[in-house]
MARDODO-895107 format. One line per 2 residues: number of its first residue (from 1); for each residue y, z, x of N, C-alpha, C, O. Coordinates in nm, 3 decimals, decimal comma, padded with zeros to 5 digits. Atoms other than C-alpha are relative to their C-alpha. Layout:
N
NUM	Y/Z/X/Y/Z/X/Y/Z/X/Y/Z/X; ... .
This chain:
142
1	-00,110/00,083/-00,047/00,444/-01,214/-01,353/-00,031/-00,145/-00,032/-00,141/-00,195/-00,008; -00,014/00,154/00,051/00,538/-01,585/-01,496/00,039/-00,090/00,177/00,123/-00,047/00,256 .
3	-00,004/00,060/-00,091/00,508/-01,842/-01,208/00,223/-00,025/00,067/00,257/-00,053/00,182; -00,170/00,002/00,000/00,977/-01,851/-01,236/-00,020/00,188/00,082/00,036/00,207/00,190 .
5	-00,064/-00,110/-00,105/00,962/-01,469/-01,096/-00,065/-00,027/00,100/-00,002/-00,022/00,206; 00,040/-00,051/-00,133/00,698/-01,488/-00,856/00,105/-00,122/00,153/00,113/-00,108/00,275 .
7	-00,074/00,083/-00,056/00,936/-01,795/-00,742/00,137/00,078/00,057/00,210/00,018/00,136; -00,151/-00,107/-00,006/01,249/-01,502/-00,714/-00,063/00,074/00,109/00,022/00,083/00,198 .
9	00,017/-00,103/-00,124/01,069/-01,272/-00,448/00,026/-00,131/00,137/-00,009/-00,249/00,144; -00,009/00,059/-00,146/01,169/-01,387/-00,089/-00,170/00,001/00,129/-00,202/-00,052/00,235 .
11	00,088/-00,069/-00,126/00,865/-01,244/00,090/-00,151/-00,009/-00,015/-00,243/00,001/00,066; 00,173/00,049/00,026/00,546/-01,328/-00,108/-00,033/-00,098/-00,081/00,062/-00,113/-00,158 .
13	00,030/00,094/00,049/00,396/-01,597/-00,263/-00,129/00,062/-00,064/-00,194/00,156/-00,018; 00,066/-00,075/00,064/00,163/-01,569/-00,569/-00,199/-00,039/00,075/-00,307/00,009/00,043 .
15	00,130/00,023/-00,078/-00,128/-01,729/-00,321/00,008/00,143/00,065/-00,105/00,187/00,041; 00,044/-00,135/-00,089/-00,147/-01,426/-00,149/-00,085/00,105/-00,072/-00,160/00,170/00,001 .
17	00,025/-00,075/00,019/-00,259/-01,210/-00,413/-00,134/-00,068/-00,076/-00,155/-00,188/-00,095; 00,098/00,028/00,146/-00,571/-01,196/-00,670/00,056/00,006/-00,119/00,143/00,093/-00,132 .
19	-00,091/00,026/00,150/-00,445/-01,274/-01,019/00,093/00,042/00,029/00,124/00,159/00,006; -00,146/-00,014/-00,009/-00,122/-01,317/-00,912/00,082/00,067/-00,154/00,172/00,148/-00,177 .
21	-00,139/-00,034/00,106/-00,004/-01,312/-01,261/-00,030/00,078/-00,111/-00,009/00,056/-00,230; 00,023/-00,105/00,100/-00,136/-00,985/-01,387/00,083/00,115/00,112/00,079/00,238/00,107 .
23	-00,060/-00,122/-00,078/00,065/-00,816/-01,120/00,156/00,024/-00,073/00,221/-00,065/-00,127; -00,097/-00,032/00,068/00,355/-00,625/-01,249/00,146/-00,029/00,047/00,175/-00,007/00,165 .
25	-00,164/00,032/-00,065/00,753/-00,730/-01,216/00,029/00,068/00,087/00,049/00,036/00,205; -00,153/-00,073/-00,068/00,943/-00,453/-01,126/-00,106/00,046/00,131/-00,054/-00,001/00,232 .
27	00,090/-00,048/-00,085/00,636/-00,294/-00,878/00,040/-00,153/00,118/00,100/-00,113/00,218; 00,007/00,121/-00,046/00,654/-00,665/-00,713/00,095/-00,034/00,067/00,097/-00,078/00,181 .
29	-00,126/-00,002/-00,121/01,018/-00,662/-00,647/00,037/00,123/00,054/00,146/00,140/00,109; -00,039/-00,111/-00,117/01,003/-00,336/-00,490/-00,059/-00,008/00,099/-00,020/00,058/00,196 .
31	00,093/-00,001/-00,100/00,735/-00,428/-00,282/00,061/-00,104/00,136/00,057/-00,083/00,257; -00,036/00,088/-00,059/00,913/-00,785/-00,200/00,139/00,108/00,091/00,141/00,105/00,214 .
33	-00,134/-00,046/-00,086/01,287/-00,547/-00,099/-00,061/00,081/00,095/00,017/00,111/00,186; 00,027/-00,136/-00,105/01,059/-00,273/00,114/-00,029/-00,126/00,119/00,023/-00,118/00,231 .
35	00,031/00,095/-00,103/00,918/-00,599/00,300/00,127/-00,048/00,083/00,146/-00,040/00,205; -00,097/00,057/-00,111/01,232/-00,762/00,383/00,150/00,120/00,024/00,261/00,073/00,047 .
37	-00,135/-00,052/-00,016/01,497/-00,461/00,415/-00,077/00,141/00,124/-00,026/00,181/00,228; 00,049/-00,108/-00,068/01,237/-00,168/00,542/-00,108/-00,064/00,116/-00,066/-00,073/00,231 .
39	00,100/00,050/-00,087/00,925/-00,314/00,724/00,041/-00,132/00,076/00,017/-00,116/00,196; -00,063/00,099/-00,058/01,069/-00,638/00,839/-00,108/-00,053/00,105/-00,081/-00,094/00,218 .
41	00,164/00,093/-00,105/00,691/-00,778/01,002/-00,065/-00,025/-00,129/-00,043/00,017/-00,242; 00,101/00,108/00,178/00,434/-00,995/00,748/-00,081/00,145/00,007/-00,103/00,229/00,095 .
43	00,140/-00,099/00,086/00,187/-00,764/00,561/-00,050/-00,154/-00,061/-00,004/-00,257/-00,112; 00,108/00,074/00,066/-00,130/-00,913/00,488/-00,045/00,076/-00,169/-00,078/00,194/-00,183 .
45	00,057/-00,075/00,179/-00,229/-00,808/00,089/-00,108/-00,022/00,048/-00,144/-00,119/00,115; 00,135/-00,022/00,041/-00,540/-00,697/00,057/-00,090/-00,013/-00,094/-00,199/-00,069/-00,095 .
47	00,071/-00,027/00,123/-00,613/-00,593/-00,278/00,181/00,000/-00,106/00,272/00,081/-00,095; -00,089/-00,054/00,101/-00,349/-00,632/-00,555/-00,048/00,036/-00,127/-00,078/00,155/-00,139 .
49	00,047/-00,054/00,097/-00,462/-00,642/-00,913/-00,212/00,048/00,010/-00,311/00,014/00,076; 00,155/-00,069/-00,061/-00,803/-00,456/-00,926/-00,126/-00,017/-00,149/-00,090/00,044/-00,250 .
51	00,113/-00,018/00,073/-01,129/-00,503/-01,154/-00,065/00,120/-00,042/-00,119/00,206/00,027; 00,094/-00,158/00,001/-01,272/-00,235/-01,359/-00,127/-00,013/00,060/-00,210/-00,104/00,066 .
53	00,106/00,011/-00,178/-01,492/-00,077/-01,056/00,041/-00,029/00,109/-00,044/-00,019/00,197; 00,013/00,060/-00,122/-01,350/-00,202/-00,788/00,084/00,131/00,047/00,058/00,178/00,158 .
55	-00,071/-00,144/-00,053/-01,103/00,128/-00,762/-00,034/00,147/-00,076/-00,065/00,164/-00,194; -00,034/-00,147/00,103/-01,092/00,492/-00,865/-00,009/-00,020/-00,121/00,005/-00,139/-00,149 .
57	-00,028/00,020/00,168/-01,090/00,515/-01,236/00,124/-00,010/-00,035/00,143/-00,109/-00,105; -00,127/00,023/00,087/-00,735/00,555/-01,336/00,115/-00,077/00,107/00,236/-00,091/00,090 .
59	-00,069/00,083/-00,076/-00,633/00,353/-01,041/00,127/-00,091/-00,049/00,130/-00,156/-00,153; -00,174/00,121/-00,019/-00,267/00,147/-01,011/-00,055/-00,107/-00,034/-00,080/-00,129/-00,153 .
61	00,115/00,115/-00,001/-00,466/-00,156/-00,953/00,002/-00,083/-00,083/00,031/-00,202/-00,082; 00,051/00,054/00,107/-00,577/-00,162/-01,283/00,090/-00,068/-00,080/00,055/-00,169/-00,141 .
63	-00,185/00,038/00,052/-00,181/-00,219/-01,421/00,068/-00,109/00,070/00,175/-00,156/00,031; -00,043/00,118/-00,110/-00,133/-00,487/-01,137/00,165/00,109/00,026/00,276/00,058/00,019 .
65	-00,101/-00,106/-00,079/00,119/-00,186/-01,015/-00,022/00,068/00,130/00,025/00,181/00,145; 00,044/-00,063/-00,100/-00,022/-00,118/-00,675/-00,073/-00,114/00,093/-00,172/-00,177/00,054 .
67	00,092/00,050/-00,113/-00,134/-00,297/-00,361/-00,041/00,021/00,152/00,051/00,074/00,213; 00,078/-00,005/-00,095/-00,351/-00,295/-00,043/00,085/-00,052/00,106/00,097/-00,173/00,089 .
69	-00,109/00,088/-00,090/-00,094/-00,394/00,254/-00,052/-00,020/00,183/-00,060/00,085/00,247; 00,034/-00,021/-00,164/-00,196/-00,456/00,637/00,095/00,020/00,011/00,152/00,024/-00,098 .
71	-00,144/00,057/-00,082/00,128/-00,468/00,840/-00,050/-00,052/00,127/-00,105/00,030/00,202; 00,053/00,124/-00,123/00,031/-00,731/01,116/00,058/00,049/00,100/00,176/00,084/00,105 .
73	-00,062/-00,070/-00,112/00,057/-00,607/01,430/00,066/00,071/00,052/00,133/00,072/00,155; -00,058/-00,149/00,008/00,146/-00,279/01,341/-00,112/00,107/00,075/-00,227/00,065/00,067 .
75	00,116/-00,118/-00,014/-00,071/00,043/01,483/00,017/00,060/-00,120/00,046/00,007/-00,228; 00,056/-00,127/00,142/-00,138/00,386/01,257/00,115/00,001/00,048/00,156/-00,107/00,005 .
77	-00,088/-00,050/-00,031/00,175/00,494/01,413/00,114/-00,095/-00,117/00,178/-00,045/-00,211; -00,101/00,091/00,130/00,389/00,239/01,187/-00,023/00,009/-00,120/00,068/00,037/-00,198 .
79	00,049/-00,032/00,134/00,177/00,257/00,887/00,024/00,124/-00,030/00,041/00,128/-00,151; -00,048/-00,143/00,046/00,263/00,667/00,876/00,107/-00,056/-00,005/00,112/-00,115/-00,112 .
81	-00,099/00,014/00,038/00,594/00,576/00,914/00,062/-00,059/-00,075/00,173/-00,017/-00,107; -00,023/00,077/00,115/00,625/00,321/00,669/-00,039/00,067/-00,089/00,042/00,081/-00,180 .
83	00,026/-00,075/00,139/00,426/00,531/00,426/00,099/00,085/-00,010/00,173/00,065/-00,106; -00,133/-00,055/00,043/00,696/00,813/00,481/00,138/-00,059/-00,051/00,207/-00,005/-00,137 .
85	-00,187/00,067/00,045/01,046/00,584/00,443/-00,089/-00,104/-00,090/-00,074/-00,220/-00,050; 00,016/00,119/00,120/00,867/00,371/00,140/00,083/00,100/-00,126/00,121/00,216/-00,146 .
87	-00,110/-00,052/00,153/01,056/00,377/-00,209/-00,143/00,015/-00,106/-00,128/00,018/-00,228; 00,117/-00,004/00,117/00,633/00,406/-00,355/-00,032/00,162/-00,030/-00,017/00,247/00,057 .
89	-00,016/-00,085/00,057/00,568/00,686/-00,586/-00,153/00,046/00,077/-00,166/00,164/00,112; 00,107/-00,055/-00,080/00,226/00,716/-00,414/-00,065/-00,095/00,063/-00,099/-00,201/00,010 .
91	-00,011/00,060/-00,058/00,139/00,611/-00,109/-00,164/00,053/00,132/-00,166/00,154/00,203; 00,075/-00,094/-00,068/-00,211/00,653/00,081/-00,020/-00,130/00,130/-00,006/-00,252/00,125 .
93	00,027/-00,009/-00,107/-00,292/00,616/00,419/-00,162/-00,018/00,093/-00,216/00,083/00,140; 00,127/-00,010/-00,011/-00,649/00,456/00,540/-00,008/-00,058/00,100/00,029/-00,175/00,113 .
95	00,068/00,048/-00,149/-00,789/00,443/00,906/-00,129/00,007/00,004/-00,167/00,060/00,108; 00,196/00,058/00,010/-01,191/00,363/00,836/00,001/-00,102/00,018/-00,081/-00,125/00,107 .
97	00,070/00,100/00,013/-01,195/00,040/00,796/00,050/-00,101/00,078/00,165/-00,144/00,071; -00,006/00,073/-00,151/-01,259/-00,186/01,128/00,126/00,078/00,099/00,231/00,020/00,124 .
99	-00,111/-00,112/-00,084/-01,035/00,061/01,331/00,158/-00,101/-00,075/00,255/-00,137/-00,008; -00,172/00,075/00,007/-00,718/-00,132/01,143/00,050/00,080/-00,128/00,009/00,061/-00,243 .
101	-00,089/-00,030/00,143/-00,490/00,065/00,907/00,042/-00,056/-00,081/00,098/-00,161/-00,048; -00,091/00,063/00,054/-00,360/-00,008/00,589/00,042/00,110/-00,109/-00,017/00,216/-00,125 .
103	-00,086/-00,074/00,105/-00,149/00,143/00,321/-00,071/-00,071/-00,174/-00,113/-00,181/-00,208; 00,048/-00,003/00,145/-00,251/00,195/-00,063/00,190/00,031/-00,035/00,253/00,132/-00,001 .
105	-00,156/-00,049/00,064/00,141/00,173/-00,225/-00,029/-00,007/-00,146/-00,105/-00,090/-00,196; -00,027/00,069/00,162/00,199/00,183/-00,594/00,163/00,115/-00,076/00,188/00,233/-00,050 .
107	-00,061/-00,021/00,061/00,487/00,242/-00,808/00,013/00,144/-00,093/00,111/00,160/-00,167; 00,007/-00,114/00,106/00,407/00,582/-00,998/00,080/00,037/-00,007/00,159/-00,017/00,070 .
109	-00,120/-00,022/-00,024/00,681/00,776/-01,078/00,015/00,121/00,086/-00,077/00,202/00,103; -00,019/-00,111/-00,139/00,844/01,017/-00,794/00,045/00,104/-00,148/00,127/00,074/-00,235 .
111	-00,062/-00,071/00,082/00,858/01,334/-01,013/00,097/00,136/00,090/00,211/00,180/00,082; -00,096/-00,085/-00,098/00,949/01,581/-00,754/-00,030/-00,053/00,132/00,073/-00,056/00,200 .
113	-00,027/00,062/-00,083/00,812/01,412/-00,461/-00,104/-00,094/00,028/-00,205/-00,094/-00,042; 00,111/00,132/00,012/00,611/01,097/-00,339/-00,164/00,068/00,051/-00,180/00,143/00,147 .
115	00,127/-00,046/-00,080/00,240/01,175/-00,276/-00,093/-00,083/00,056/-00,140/-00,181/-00,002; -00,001/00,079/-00,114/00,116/01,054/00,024/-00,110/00,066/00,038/-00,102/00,188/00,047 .
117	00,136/-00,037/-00,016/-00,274/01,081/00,112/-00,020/-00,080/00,138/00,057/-00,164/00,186; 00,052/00,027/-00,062/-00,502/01,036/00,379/-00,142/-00,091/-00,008/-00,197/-00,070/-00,116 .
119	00,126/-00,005/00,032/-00,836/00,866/00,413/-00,072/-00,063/00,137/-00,044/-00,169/00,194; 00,015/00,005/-00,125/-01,041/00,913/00,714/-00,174/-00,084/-00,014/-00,228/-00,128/00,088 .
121	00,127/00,092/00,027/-01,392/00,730/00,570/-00,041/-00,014/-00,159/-00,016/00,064/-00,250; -00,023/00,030/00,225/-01,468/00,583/00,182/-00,034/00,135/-00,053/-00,118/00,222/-00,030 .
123	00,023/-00,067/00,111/-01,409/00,764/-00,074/00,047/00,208/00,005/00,033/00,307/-00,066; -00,045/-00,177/-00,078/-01,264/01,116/00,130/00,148/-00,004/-00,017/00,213/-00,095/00,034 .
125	-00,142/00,046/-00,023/-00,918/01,161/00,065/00,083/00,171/00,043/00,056/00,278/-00,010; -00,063/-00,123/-00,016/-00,689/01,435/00,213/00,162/00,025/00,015/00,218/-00,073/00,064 .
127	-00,148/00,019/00,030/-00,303/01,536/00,172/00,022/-00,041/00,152/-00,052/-00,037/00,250; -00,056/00,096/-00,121/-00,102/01,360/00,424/00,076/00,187/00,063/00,149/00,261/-00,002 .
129	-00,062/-00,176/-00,057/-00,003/01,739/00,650/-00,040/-00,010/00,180/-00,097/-00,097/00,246; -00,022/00,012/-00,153/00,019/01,805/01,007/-00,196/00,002/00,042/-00,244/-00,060/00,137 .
131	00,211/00,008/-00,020/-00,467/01,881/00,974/00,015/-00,154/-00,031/-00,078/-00,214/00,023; 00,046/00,147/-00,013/-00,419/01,501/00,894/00,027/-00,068/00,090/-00,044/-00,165/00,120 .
133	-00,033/00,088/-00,114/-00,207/01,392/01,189/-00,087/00,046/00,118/-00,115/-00,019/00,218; 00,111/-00,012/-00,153/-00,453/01,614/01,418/-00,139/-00,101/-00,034/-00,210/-00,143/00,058 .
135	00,127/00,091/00,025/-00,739/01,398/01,246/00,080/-00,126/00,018/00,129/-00,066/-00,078; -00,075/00,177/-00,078/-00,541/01,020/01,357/-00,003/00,089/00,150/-00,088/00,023/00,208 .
137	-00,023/-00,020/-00,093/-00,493/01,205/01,669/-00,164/-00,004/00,049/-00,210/-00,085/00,129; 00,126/-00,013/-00,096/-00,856/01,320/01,744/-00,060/-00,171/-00,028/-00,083/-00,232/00,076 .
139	00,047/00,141/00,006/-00,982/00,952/01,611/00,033/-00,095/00,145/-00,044/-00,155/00,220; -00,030/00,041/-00,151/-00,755/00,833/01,910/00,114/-00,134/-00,050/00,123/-00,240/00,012 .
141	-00,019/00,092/00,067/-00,532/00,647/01,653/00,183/00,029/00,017/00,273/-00,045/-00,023; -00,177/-00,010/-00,045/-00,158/00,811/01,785/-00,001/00,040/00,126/00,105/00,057/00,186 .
């Protein structure tokens, strides 16, 4: 993104991210319409574009198509629900780190449906299914 779009999103500014301007357009304004039409509270970014190493191997990241989101003074209970009603093609779900959730979104494409992960400590990941909501539950996190 050229400093004129990141000027077009309503909802983020390119200070917020790491190399703002290797992050991708269209990923960027879907991220900016889910902020102000679906979630409607600040998200903190975490992680947007990513360093080879710093993710998975064929990670989003790497495309500046994917980012790391808090939602500020959200619980787990919001972050599932935001991961379900998001417009991201895959969407994971991480309660390890400092007891505070956050969401992994990125753009992939929805072929038949969005896939939506868990991750209950680094590097463990499990499908998002009712054995994942009893694991947020036994944690003590719904």
């Amino acid at each position: 993104m050229d400093l004129i779009d990141w000027k077009r999103l309503k909802h983020f500014s390119f200070k917020e991210f790491n190399d703002p301007f290797k992050m991708n357009n269209r990923f960027m304004e879907i991220l900016d319409d889910w902020r102000g039409k679906v979630v409607r509270t600040p998200i903190k970014i975490l992680k947007g574009y990513g360093r080879p190493g710093e993710h998975a191997p064929h990670s989003w990241h790497y495309t500046g198509r994917a980012a790391d989101v808090r939602l500020l003074g959200k619980g787990i209970n919001d972050h599932i629900y935001h991961a379900i009603h998001s417009p991201f093609g895959g969407v994971g779900i991480y309660a390890w780190i400092n007891h505070k959730p956050f969401l992994h979104v990125d753009d992939r494409p929805i072929i038949n449906r969005r896939i939506i992960w868990c991750s209950f400590e680094p590097n463990k990941y499990v499908k998002f299914n009712f054995s994942a909501v009893k694991q947020f539950q036994a944690l003590g996190a719904l």
